[in-house]
DOMI-638949 format. One record per atom (N, C-alpha, C, O): x, y, z. Coordinates in pm, whole numbers, padded with zeros to 5 digits, always signed. Example, Ala and Ser with C-alpha at 12.3 -4.5 7.8 and 13.67 -1.06 7.14 Angstrom:
+01319-00569+00780 +01230-00450+00780 +01320-00330+00780 +01424-00332+00846 +01285-00225+00708 +01367-00106+00714 +01290+00003+00787 +01341+00114+00804 
***
This chain:
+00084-00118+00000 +00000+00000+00000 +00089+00124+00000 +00199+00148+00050 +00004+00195-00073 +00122+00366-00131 +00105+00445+00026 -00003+00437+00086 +00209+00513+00077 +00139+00644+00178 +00040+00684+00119 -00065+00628+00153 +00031+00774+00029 -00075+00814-00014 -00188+00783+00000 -00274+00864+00034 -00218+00622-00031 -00321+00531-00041 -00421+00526+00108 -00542+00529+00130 -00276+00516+00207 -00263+00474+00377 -00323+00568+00380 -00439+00528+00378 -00324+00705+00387 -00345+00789+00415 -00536+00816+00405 -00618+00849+00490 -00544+00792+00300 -00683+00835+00245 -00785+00726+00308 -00906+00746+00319 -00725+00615+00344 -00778+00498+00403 -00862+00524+00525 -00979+00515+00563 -00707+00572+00579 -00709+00660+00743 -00803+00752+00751 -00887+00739+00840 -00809+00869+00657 -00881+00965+00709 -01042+00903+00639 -01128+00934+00721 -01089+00846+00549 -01206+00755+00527 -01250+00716+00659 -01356+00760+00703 -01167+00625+00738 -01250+00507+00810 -01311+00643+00967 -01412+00654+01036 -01165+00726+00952 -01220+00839+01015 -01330+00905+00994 -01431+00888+01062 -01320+00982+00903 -01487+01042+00886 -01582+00945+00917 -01622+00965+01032 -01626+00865+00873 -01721+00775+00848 -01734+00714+01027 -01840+00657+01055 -01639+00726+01125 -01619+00666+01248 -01756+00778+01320 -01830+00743+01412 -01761+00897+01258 -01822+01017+01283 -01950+00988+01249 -02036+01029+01327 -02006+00894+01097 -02152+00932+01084 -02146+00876+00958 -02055+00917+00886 -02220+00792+00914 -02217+00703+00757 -02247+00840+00641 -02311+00944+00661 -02184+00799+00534 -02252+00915+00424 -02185+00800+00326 -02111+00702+00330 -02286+00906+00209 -02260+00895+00057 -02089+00949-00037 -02017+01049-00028 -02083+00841-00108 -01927+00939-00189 -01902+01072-00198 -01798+01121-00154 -02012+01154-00266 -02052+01250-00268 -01967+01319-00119 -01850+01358-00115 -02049+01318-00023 -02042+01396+00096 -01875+01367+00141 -01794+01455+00170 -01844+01192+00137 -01730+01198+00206 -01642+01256+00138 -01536+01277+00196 -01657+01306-00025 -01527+01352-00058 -01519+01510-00030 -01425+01589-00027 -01629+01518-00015 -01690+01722+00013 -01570+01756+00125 -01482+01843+00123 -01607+01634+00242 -01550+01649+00371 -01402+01617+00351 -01319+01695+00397 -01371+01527+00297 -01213+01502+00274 -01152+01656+00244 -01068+01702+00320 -01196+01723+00140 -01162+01822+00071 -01167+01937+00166 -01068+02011+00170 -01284+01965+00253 -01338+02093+00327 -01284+02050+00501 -01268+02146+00576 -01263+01935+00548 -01183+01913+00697 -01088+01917+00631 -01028+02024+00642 -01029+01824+00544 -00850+01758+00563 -00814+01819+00479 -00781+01742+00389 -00790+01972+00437 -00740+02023+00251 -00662+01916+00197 -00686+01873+00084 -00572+01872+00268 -00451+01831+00173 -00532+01728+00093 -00442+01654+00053 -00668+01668+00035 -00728+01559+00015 -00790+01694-00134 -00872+01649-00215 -00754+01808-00147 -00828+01877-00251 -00798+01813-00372 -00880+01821-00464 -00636+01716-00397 -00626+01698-00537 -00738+01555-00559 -00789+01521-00666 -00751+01507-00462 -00817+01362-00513 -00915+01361-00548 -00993+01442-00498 -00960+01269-00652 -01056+01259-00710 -01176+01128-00684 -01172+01047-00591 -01265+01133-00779 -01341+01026-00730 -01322+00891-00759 -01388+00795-00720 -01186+00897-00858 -01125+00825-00914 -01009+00705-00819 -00969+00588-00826 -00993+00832-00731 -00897+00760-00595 -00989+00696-00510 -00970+00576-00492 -01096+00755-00446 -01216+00732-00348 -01250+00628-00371 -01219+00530-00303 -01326+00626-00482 -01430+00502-00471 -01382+00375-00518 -01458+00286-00557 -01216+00361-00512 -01177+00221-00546 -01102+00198-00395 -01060+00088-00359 -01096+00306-00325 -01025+00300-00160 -01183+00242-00112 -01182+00139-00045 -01275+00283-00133 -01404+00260-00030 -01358+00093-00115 -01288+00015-00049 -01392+00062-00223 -01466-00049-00269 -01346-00139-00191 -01387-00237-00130 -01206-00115-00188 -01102-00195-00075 -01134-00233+00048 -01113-00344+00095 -01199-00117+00116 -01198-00137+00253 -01360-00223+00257 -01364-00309+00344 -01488-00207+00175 -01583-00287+00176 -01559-00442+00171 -01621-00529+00233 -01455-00455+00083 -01372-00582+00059 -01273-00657+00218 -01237-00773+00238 -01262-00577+00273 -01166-00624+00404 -01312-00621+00497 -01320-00681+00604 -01392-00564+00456 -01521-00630+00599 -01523-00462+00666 -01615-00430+00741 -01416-00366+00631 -01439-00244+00767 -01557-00170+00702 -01631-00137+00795 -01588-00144+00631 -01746-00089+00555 -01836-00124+00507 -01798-00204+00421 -01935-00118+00505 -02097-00172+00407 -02111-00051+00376 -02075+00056+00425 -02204-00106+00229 -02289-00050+00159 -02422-00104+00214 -02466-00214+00246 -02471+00037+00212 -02662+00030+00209 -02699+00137+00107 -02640+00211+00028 -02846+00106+00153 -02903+00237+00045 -02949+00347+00082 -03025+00346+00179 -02915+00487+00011 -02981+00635+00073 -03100+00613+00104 -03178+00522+00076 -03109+00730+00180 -03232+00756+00247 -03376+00781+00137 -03495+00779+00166 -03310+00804+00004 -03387+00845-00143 -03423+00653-00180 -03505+00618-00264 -03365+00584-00121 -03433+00451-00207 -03562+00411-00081 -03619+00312-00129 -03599+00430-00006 -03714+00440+00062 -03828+00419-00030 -03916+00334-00046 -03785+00557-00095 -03951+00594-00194 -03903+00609-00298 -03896+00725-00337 -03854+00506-00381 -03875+00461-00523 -03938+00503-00633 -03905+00486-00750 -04039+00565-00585 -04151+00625-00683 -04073+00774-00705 -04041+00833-00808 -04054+00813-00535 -03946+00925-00614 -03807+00939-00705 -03779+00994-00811 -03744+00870-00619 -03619+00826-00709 -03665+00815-00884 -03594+00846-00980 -03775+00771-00887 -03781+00705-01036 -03817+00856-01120 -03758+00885-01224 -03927+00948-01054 -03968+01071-01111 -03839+01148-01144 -03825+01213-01247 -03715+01129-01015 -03617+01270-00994 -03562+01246-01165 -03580+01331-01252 -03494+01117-01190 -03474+01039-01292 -03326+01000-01210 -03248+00937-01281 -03282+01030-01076 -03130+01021-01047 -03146+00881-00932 -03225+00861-00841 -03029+00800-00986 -03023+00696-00900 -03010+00712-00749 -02980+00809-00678 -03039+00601-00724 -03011+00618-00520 -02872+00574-00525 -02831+00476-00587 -02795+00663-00445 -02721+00687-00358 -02691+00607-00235 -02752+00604-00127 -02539+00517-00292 -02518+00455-00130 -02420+00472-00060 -02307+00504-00095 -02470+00447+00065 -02448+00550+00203 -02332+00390+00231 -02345+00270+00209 -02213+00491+00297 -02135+00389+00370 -02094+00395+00522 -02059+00495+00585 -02104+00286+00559 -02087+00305+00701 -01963+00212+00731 -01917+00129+00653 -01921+00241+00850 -01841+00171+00928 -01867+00058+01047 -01925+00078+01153 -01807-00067+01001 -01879-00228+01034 -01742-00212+01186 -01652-00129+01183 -01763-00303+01290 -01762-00273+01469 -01588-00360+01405 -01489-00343+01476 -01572-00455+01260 -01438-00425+01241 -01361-00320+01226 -01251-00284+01270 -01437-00280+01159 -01396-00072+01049 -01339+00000+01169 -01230+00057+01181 -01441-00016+01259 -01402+00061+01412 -01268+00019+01503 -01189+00087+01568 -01279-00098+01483 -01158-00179+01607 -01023-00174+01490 -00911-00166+01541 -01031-00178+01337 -00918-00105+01271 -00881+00028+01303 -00776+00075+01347 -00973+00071+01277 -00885+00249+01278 -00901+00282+01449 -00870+00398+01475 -00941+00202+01566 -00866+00237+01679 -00723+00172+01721 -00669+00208+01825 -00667+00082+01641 -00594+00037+01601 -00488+00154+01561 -00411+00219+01632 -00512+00158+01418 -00475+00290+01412 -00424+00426+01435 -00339+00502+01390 -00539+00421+01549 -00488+00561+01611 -00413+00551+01692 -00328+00639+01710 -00422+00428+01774 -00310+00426+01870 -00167+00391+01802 -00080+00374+01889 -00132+00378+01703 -00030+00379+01621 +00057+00521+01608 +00005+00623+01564 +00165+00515+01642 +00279+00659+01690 +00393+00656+01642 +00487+00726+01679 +00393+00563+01544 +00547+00532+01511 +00553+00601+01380 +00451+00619+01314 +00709+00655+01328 +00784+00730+01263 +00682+00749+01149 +00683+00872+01147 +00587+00709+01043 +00517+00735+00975 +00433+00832+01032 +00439+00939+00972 +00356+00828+01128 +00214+00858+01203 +00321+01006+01194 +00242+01090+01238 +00464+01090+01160 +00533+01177+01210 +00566+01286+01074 +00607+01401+01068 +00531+01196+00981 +00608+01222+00835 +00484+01296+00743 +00370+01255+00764 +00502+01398+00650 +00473+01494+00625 +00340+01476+00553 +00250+01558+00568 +00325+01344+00455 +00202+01300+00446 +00077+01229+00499 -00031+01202+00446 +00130+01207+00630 +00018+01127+00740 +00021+01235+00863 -00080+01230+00934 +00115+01329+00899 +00074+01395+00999 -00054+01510+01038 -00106+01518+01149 -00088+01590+00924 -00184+01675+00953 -00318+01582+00933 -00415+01651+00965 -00350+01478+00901 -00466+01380+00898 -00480+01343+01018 -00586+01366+01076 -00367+01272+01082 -00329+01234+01233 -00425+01325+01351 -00511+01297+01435 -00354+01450+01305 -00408+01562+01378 -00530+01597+01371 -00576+01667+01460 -00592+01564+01285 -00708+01629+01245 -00822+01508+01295 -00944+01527+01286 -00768+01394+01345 -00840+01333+01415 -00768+01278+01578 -00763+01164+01624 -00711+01425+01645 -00657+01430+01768 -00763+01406+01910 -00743+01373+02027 -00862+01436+01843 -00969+01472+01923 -01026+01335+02001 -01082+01327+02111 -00989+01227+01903 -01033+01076+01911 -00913+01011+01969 -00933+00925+02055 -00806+01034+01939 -00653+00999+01996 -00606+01009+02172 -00594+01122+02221 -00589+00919+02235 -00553+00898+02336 -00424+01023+02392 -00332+01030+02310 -00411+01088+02475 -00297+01158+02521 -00176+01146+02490 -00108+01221+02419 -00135+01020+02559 -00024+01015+02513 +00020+00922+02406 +00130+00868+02419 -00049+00898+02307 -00077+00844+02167 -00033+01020+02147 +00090+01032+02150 -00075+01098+02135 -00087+01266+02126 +00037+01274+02132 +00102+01280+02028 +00097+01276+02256 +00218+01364+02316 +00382+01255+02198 +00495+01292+02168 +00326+01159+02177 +00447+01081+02073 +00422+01136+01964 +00511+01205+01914 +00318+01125+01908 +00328+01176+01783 +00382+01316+01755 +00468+01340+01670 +00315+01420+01847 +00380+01563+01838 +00530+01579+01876 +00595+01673+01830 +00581+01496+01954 +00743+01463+01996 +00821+01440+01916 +00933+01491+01911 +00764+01336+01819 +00818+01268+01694 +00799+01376+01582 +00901+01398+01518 +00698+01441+01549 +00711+01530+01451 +00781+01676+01515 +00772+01773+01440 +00827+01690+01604 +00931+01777+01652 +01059+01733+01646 +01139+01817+01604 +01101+01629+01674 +01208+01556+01635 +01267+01582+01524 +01373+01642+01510 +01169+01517+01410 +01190+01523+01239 +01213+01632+01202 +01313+01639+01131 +01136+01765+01228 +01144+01862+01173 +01264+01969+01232 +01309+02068+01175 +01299+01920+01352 +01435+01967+01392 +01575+01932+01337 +01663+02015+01314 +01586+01774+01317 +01666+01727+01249 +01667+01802+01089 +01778+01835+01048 +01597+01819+01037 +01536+01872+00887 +01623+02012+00908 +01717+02031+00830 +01586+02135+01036 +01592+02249+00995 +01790+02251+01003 +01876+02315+00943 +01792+02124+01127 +01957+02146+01122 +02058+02102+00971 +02170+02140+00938 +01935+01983+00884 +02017+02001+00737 +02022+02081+00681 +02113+02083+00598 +01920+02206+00687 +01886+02268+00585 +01980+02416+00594 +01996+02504+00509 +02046+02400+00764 +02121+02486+00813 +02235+02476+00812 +02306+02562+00865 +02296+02340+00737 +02447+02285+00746 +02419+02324+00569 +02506+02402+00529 +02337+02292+00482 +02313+02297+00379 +02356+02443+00300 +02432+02465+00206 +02274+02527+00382 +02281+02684+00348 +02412+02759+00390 +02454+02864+00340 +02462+02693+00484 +02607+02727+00563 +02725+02731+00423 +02791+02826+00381 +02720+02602+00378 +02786+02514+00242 +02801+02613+00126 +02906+02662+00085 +02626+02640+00061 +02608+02665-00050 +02558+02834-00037 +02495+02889-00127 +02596+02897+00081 +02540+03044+00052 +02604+03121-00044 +02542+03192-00123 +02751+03108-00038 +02810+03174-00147 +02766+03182-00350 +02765+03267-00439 +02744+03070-00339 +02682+03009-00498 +02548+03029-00480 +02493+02968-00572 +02437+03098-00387 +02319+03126-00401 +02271+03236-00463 +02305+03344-00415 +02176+03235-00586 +02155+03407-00614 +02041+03443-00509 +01989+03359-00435 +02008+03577-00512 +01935+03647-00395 +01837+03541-00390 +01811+03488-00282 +01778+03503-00506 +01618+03479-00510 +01625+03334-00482 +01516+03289-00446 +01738+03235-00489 +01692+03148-00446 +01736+03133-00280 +01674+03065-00199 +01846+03206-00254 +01881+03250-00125 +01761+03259-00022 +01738+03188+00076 +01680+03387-00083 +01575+03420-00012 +01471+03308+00005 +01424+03295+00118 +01417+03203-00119 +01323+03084-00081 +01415+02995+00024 +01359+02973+00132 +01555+02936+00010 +01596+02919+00148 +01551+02913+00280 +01516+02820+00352 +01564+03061+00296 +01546+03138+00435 +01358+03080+00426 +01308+02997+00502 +01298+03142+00329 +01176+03139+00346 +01149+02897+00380 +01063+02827+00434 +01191+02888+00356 +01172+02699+00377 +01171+02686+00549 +01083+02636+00619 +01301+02752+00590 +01350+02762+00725 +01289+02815+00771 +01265+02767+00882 +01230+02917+00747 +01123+03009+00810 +00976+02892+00866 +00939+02853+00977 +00934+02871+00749 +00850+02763+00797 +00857+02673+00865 +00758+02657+00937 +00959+02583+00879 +00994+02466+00938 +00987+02527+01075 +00904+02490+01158 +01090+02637+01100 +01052+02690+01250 +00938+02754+01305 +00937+02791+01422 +00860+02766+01244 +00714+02811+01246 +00653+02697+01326 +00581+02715+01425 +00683+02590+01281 +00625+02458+01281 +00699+02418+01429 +00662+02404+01546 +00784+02410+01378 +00867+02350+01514 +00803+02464+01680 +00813+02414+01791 +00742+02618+01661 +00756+02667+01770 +00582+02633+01812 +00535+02638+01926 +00512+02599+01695 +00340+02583+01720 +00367+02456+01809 +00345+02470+01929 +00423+02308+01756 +00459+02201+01799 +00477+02207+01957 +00412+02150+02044 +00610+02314+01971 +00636+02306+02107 +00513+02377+02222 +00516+02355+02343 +00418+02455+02160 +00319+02521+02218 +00254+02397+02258 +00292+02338+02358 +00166+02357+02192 +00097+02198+02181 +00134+02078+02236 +00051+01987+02236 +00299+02053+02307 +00354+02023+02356 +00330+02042+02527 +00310+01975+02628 +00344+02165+02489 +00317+02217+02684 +00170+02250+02702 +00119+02256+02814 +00090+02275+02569 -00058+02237+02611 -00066+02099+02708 -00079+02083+02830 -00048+01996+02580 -00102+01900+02647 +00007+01835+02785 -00071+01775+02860 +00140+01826+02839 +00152+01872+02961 +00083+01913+03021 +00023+01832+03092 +00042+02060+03035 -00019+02119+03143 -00149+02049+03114 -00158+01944+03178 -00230+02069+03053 -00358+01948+03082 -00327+01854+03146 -00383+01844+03256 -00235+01756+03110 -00228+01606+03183 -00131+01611+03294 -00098+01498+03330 -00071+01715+03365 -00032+01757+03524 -00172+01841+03591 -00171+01861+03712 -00266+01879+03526 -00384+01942+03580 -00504+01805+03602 -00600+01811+03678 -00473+01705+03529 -00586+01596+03536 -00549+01533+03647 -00632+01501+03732 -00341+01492+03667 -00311+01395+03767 -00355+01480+03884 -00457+01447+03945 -00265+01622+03933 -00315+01675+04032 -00166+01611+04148 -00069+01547+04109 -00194+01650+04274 -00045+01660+04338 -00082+01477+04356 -00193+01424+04352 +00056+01411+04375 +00094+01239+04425 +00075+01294+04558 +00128+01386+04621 -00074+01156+04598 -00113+01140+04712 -00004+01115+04834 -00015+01147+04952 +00111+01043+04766 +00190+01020+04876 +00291+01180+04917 +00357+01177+05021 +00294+01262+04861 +00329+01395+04877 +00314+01421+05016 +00395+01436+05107 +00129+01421+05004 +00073+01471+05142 +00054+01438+05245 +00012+01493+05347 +00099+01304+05208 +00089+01181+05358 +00251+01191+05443 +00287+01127+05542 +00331+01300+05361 +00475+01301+05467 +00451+01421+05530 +00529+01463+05615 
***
């Protein structure tokens, strides 16, 4: 399986973990929650759904429009089927989420990751954001041994996209560390002081 592929899998079994819909809708939502999903088409989608229907994590049923037939038949537009997520579909992608390792960190699975943080265990949370602080630190220190090397042979303009790459990366790296000591201080505010503290 491509990242790419992984990816679209992931954020599928996600949405759908939320509320069954039609192709239609899930690609609306792919596109309008997860941007990075704007280039795909229906061309990618509906052979990822027809995969995962095939492994047991989804069914097909029928829209809420095949009820009344009589309408469907007047509109002249076929019914529409709705996919849901089967109690495998579910125990995969919690699977899933609790998954933290070096991919779950890397530039095409991380903002998907995130974007279903909300469902993600803490410190499932606190690795993944560790790990993509990691990477992107290691990254800004190549890109800083890199520019060290080649500044002389740079003209302004590519000089300046340079700086501007680095710029971002540390952008990234200082939101990371925010989000970092978010969730810290949340999870030292949940434990609260060690009972044995107060018993000396």
């Amino acid at each position: 399986m491509s990242k790419r592929s992984g990816v679209l899998e992931f954020a599928v079994l996600g949405l759908l973990r939320e509320s069954p819909m039609h192709g239609y809708e899930l690609r609306k939502r792919l596109n309008t929650s997860l941007g990075m999903f704007r280039a795909f088409s229906y061309g990618s989608l509906y052979p990822c759904l027809k995969t995962l229907v095939g492994r047991g994590w989804l069914v097909e049923e029928p829209g809420p429009e095949a009820q009344d037939p009589l309408a469907g038949a007047l509109s002249g537009r076929r019914a529409k089927i709705v996919y849901r997520l089967t109690a495998e579909g579910k125990e995969h992608f919690e699977e899933l989420l609790a998954h933290s390792g070096p991919d779950a960190w890397e530039d095409e699975h991380f903002g998907v990751r995130f974007a279903f943080f909300g469902q993600t265990e803490r410190e499932v949370r606190m690795r993944v954001l560790e790990g993509r602080r990691s990477r992107l630190e290691e990254r800004l220190d190549r890109m800083r041994a890199s520019l060290a090397r080649t500044r002389e042979r740079l003209d302004d303009y590519t000089l300046e996209l340079q700086r501007h790459g680095m710029e971002s990366v540390e952008r990234e790296v200082r939101w990371l560390n925010e989000l970092i000591e978010t969730e810290r201080a949340s999870r030292d505010r949940r434990s609260g002081p060690d009972p044995s503290d107060t018993a000396k």
